[in-house]
N, C-alpha and C positions, 0 to 999 in steps of 0.2 A: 836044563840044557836043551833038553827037546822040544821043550815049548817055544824058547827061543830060537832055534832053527827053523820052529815052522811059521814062527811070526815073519824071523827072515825071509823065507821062501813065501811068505804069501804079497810081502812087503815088495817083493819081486815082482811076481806076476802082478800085480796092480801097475807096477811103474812100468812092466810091458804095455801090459792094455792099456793103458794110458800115452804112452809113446804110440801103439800102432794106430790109436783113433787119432792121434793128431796128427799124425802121417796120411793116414786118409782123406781129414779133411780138407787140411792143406791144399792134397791135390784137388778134390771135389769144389773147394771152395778157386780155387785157380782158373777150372776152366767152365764153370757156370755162377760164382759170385756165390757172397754170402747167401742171398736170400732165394738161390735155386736150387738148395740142397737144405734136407731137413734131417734132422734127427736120428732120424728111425734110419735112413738112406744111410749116414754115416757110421752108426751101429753096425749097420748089415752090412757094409763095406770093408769093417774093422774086425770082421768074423763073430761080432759079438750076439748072442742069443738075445739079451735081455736090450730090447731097444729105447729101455733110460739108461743106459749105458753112458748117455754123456753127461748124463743132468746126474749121476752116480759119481762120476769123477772126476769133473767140472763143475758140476752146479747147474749150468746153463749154456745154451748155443753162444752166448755172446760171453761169457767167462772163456768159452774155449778160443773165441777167434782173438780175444784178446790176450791170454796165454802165446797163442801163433803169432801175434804181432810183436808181442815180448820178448818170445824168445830167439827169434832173428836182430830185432834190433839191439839184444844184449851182445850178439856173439859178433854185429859191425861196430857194435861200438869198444870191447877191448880189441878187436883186429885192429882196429884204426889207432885207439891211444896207443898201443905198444909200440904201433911201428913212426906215430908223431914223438912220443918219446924218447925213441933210440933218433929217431933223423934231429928233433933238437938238441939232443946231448952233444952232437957234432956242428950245431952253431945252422939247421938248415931248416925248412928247405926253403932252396933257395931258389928254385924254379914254379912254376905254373906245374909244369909237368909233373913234377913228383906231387905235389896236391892233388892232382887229378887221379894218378895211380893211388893213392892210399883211399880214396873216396870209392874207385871201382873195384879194387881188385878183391878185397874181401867180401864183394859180395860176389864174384866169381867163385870165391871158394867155400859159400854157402856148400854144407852137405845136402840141402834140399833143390831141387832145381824149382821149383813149384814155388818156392818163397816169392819172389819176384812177381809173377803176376799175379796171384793171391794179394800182396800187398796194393800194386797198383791199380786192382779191380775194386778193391776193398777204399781205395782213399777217395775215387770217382765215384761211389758209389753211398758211402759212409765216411765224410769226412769230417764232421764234428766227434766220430765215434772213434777213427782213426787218433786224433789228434788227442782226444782225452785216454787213450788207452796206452799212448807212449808217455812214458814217464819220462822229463826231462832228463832224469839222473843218467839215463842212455839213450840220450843222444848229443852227448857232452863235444863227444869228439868231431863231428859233424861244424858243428860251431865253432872249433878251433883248426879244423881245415878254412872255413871262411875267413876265420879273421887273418891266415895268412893271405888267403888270394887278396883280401881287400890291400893289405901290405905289399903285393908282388904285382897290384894295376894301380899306381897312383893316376894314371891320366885317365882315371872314371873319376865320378862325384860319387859319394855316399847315395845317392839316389841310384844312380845307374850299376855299381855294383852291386845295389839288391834286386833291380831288376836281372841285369847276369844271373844271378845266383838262383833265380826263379827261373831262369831259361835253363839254366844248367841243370837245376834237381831232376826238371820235366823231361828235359833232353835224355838223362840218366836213366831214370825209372821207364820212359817209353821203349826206348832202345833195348836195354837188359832185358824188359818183360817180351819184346817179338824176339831177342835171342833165345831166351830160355824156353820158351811155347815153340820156334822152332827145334830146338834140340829136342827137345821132349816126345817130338813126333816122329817115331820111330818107321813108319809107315814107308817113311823116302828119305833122300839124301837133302840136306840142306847146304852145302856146299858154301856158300857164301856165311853164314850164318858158323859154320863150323870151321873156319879159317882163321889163323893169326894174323895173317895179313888185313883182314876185313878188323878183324878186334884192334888191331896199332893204331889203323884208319881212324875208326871211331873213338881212340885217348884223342891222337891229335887233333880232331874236328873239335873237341871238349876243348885243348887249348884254346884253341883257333875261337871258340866262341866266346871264352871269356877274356881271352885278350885281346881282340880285336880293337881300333881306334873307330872315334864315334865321330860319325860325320851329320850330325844334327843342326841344327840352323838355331842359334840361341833363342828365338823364340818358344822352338819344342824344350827347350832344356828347361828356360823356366816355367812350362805347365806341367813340368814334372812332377813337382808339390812334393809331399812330404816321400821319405826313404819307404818303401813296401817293406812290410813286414808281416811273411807268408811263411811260420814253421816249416820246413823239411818233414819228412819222413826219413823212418830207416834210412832209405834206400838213398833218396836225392829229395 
């Protein structure tokens, strides 16, 4: 029985120390990218003595940032299917608008504020590495917010709702990431940035961009060529 308590208890403090280096780096990796923070930096940030600390309970720098990309985009991918499954159970949705809230608001209620621009530094920076580090399996629900919006703009082509959808991801991800880097800076008031009013503003411009009517001259529509097909991330 005692051995078994202390395995418990040590089986704890590892999943601490392991929680608080990923909490470190998260942030570390947010506001100077992966490849401006090394190792040892995030050890010493994480309180920890032993600076293999991560290559101890990770294996490696890039095991951990892919762990941080994991474990964000697990926690928007059931956010999103629970609440597409409760809204289709009811026959919906049946606007632009509710697409657009089930795509942002779960990552509003990220517990990390740091997720967001970590991830969007991380895919400009690393995105073949991005892209092999998200497991289809989540980012399931991502793809069935699309296939509604393609359902709720018939007056796009299949070309031009995946261009939308590429304006939208980037729209998403740029916006949230100077939200979240302004809240983060504790320094001064960001006023704007900290407003409900400004956050409504920016769903409805998300509508506004993807359902907008396309005034294209049929020339441009036929050099459009084949449908784009550019993965998401997490985020957009």
């Amino acid at each position: 029985m005692v051995r078994l308590q202390l395995a418990k208890a040590d089986d704890a403090m590892r999943g601490n120390a392991a929680d608080q280096i990923k909490q470190v780096a998260m942030r570390l990796f947010a506001q100077r990218g992966v490849d401006g923070v090394t190792v040892r930096e995030i050890a010493a940030a994480a309180g920890q003595k032993n600076h293999g600390a991560v290559g101890y309970y990770f294996g490696s720098k890039e095991a951990l940032v892919r762990a941080l990309v994991m474990d964000g985009a697990m926690a928007l991918d059931r956010a999103r299917n629970d609440t597409l499954d409760a809204i289709e159970a009811q026959g919906g949705p049946a606007t632009i608008r509710v697409v657009i809230d089930i795509l942002v608001r779960p990552v509003l209620a990220l517990p990390d504020d740091h997720y967001v621009p970590f991830v969007v530094i991380f895919a400009m920076t690393h995105r073949d590495m991005m892209l092999d580090a998200i497991d289809p399996a989540w980012n399931r629900a991502y793809g069935r917010c699309l296939d509604h919006l393609r359902r709720l703009t018939p007056h796009l082509t299949p070309a031009l709702q995946n261009q939308r959808f590429v304006f939208m991801g980037a729209y998403i991800s740029a916006i949230l990431s100077a939200r979240q880097r302004a809240l983060a800076d504790h320094s001064r008031d960001h006023p704007m940035w900290g407003s409900d009013v400004s956050l409504e503003h920016f769903l409805q411009s998300l509508v506004a961009l993807v359902s907008a009517p396309v005034d294209l001259p049929p020339a441009m529509l036929a050099d459009m060529g084949q449908p784009i097909h550019d993965p998401p991330g997490p985020v957009g």
